[in-house]
Every structure is written in C-alpha cells, then in structure tokens.
C-alpha positions in Angstrom: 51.3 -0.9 18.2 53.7 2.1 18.5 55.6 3.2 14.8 59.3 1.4 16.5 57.3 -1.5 17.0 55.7 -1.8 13.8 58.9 -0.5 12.1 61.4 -3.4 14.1 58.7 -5.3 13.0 58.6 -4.8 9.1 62.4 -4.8 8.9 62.5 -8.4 10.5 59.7 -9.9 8.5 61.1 -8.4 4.9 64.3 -9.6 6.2 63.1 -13.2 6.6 61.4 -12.8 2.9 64.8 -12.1 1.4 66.3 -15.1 3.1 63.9 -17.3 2.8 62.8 -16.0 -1.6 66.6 -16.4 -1.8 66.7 -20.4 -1.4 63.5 -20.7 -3.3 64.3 -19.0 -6.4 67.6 -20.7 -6.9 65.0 -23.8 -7.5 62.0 -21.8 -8.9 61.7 -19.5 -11.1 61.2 -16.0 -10.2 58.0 -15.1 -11.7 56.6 -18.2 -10.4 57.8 -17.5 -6.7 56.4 -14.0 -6.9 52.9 -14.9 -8.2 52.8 -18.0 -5.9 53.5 -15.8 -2.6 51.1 -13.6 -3.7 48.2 -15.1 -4.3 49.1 -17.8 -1.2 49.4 -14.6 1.2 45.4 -12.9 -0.2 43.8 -16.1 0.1 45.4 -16.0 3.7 44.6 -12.6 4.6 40.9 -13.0 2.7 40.2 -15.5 5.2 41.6 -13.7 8.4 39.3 -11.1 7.1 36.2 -13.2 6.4 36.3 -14.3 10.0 35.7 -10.7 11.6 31.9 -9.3 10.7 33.1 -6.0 10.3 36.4 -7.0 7.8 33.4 -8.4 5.9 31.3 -6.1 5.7 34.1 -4.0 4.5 35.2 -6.1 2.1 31.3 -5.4 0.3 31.3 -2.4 1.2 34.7 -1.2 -0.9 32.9 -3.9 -3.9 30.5 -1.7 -4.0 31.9 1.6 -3.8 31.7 3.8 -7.8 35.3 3.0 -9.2 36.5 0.8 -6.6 37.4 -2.2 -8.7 39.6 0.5 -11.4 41.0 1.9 -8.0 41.8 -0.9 -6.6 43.2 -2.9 -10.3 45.5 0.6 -10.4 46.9 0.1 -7.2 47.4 -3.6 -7.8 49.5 -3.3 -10.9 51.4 -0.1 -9.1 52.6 -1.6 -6.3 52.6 -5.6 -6.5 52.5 -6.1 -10.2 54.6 -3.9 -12.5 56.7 -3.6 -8.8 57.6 -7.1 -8.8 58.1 -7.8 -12.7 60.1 -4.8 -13.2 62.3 -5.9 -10.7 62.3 -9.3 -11.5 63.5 -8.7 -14.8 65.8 -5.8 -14.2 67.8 -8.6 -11.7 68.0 -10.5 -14.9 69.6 -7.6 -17.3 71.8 -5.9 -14.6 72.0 -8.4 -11.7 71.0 -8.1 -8.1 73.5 -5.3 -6.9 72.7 -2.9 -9.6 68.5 -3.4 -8.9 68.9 -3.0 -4.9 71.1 -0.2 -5.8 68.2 1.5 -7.9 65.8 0.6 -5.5 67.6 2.4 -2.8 66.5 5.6 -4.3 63.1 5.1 -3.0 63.2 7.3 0.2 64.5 10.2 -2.1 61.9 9.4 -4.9 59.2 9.4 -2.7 60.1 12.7 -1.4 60.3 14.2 -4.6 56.8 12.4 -6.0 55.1 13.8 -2.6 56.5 17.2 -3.2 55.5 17.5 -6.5 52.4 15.6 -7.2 50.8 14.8 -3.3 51.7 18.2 -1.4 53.7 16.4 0.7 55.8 18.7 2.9 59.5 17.1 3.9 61.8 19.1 6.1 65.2 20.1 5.7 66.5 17.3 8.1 64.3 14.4 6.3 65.3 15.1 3.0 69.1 14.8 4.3 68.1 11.5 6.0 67.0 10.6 2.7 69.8 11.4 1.0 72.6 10.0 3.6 70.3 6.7 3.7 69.8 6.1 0.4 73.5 7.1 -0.3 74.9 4.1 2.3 72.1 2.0 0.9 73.8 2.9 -2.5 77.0 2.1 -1.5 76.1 -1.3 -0.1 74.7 -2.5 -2.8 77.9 -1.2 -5.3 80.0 -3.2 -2.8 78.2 -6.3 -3.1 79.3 -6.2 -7.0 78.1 -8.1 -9.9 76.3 -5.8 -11.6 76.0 -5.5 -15.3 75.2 -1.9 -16.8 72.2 -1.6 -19.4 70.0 1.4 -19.9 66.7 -1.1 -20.0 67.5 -2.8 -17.2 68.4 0.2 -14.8 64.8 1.6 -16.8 62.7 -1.3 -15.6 64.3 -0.7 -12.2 63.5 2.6 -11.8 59.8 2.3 -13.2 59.4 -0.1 -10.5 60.8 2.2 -8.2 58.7 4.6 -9.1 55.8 2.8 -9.3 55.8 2.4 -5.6 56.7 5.2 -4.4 53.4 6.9 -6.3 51.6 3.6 -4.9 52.1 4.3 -1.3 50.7 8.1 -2.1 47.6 6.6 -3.9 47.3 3.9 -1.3 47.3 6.7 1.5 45.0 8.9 -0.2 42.3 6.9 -1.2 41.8 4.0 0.9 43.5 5.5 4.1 40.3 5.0 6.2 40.0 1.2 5.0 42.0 -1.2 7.7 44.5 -3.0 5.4 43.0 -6.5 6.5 40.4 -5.1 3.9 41.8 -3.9 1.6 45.3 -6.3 1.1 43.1 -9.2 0.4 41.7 -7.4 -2.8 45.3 -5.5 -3.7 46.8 -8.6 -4.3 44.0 -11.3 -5.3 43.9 -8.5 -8.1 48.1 -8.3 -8.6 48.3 -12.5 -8.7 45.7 -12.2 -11.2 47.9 -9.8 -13.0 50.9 -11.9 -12.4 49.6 -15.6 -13.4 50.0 -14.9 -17.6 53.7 -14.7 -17.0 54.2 -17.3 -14.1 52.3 -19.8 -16.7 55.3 -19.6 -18.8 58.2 -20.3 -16.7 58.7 -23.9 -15.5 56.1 -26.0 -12.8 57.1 -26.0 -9.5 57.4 -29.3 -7.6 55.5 -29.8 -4.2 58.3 -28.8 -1.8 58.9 -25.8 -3.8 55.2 -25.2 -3.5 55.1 -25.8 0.3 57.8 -23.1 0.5 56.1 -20.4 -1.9 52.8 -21.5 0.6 55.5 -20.9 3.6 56.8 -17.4 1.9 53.2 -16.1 1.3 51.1 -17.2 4.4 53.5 -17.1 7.2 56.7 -13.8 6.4 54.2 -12.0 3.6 50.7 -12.2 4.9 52.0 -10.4 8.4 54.8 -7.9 6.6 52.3 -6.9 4.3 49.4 -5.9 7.0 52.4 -4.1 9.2 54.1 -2.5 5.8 50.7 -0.5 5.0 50.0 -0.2 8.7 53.1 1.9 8.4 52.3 3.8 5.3 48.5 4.7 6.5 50.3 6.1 9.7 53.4 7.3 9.4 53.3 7.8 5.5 55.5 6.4 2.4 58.4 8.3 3.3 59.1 7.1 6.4 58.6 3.5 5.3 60.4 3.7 2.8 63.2 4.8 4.8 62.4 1.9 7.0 62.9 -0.8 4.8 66.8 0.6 3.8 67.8 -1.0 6.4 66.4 -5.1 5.6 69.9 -5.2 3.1 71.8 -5.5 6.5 69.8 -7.2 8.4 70.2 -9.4 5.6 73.6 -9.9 5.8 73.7 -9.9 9.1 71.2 -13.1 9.1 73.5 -14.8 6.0 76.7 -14.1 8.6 74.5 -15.7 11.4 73.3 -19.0 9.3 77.0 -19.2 8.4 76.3 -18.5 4.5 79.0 -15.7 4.4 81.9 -14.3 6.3 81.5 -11.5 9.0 80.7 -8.3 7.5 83.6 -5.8 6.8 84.4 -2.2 8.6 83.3 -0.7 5.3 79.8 -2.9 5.8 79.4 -1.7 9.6 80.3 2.0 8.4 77.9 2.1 5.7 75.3 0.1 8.1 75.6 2.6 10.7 75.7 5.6 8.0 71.9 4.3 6.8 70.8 3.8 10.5 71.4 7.5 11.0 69.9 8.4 7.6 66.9 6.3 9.0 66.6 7.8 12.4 66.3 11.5 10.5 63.7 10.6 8.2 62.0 9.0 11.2 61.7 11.6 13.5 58.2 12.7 14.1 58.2 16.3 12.3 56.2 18.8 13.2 54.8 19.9 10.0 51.5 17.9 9.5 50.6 15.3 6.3 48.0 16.3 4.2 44.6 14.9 4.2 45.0 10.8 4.1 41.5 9.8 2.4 39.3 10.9 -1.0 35.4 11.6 -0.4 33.5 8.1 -1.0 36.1 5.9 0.4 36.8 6.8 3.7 33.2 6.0 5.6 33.9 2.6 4.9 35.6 1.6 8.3 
C-alpha cells in the first residue's frame, strides 16, 4: 500500500481510538483502558501471526536472537509503557489540552533526537513543516482550554514525548527488517505486562466496559498499530509523526458529525488547514536518503 494510503489510513483508525477511548474512560478508568486495549490488540495480532508459517517462524526466530528479549522489553516500556502512563497521568495534573499541546511537539522532537543521536538528515523545508505543524497543533490544543499549569505534569508529558520519538528511531534501527505482524505481538504482550501492576489498582471494569476495551484493542488498535509502524519502517518517525498531527481535527470534525459539539470555528479551519500544510512539507519525499534502517543480527530474520 502506497505511504497516502497507509497515512489516510492511520489518521482514521487513531481518530476512531480517540472517539471511541473517550466514551470508555469516562466509565473506566484510564490505566485500566490502556492496559486492557493493549494486551486485547497482542493477543489479536499473536494470533493473526500464528496463523502465517513464516510470521511464526519469525516470531522464534526474534526469541531466539542474543538480546532480543532486553531489546524488545526497552522498546516496550519506550513506546507503549512509560508512553501511555506518562500521559495518562500528565492529563490528570494539567488536563487534556495542556498534554495534546506537549505532545504536539513530537514532529519537532523527533527531528531534533534524529539529528543529534540517529544521523538523521531533515531538510530545510521539513523542519519548517515541523515547526508550522506542530505550531497549529499547538494552537489547537491552547484553544480547546482547560488546562492547568504544573512543572510535573508538563515533565511527565514531555518524557512521554520523548520517549517515542527515541522509540520510533530504535524501532527503525533494530528491528526494521522484522514485518511488524512479528514483532507488535511481542512489543505489546511485553508493555501490558508492564502496565497490569498499575491497572490492578484502579477500579474492575464491568462486562460492557470490557466488551468495549475488547472493541478498542482488537478491532481500531490491532489494524492502527500494524499501519502506524508500517509507516515508521518506511517512511520513518518523522514523517509519522507529522501524520498523526492531524487525528485532533479529524477528531473534532467526527464529534461535530455525531452531534457531540458545535461546528468548528474559522480559527479551528485556519489552524486545521495551517497543520495540513505543515504536514504536506514534512511529507514530501526528500531527496536526501535515511540512514541504514536495521543493526547486524536482527535484520536476516524476515
């Protein structure tokens, strides 16, 4: 499937996980719906993989491969485990508009991590695409108000923030010759093993909150997830990241179409259109060249 594809894609699916996390957690708790999704969505993907011989044999094949398990607990906790509590608990201490407004920065972060730790090259034009993006995204988010100002909280955001941005880097570079249907099932068995401690101390869930964490994981996370790191194996973290800016409108877009809220403002299309733009610069194929995807040991195993 071509990058648009994938991309229209990604932004639909996350957009349906917003819409969809948003009427469960105001019945379940958080941490709950966040371990619940994830380990519904690798028991899904496990046994999508379990059914193809050569998803299989990849599957013992990354088992056995020297330091696979640390690799793949690292990854885990970067990008699914401290990812989702730190941003679960920054929404607590500074609200939701503050923590979207954080996590905005992503695109630029990334950047800046690939620059200085990956040897990432960005180009003049992506780096304002970044910026324009992330600003509009930034703005969006300020708009939505509600937010509540407190150095930890805007820390745990942006530890989370940066925690993924350095995952899709490690991700790229050490498992970017493993299909994702391989490798997802073991990322997240290993981040809901992570995650169950703190989901055992927040409040049960009944069955029909179950059946929608169940609904959340194996039918909008299971496929967003696979496309997501389709993205970041071919296109890299930057341009995903820049991607996913726009799910916040589509967002609001969907709440305006279910009726939820009130058509959105001038100042909302402005600042929708603004981190299009921002998108479609970042997204441009460049014509400097990524370096090297995979690590020695890891990439024979497709």
């Amino acid at each position: 499937m071509k990058p648009v594809l994938l991309s229209a894609a990604l932004v639909v699916l996350l957009a349906g996980s917003w819409l969809l996390s948003g009427a469960l957690v105001t019945h379940s708790d958080p941490l709950l719906v966040a371990a619940g999704r994830m380990g519904v969505c690798a028991v899904v993907l496990a046994g999508c993989a379990a059914l193809r011989p050569a998803h299989r044999a990849g599957l013992c094949a990354l088992a056995r491969t020297p330091g696979s398990i640390a690799l793949v607990v690292v990854l885990a906790l970067l990008g699914f485990a401290a990812y989702a509590l730190g941003t679960l608990t920054a929404i607590e201490r500074i609200g939701t508009s503050l923590t979207n407004l954080v996590v905005a920065l992503l695109p630029c972060l990334s950047l800046a991590l690939g620059a200085l730790l990956f040897g990432q090259r960005a180009t003049l034009r992506q780096a304002a695409g970044a910026a324009l993006a992330t600003a509009a995204a930034a703005g969006y988010a300020l708009g939505t108000g509600g937010g509540r100002p407190d150095a930890l909280g805007i820390g745990l955001a942006l530890a989370a923030t940066l925690a993924f941005a350095g995952y899709g880097f490690v991700y790229r570079a050490r498992l970017g010759e493993v299909p994702p249907a391989v490798t997802l099932p073991a990322l997240l068995g290993a981040a809901t093993v992570l995650l169950v401690p703190f989901a055992l101390t927040v409040p049960a869930a009944t069955p029909g909150q179950w059946a929608g964490i169940a609904l959340l994981g194996g039918v909008v996370y299971a496929p967003a997830y696979v496309v997501q790191h389709r993205l970041i194996l071919r296109r890299g973290p930057v341009f995903t990241a820049a991607v996913q800016l726009a799910v916040p409108f589509l967002v609001r877009l969907g709440d305006w179409a279910l009726g939820n809220r009130d058509a959105p403002s001038l100042a909302e299309l402005a600042l929708l259109c603004g981190a299009l733009v921002g998108i479609a610069l970042v997204t441009m194929p460049s014509r400097t060249r990524d370096p090297p995807r995979t690590a020695p040991g890891v990439g024979h195993l497709r």
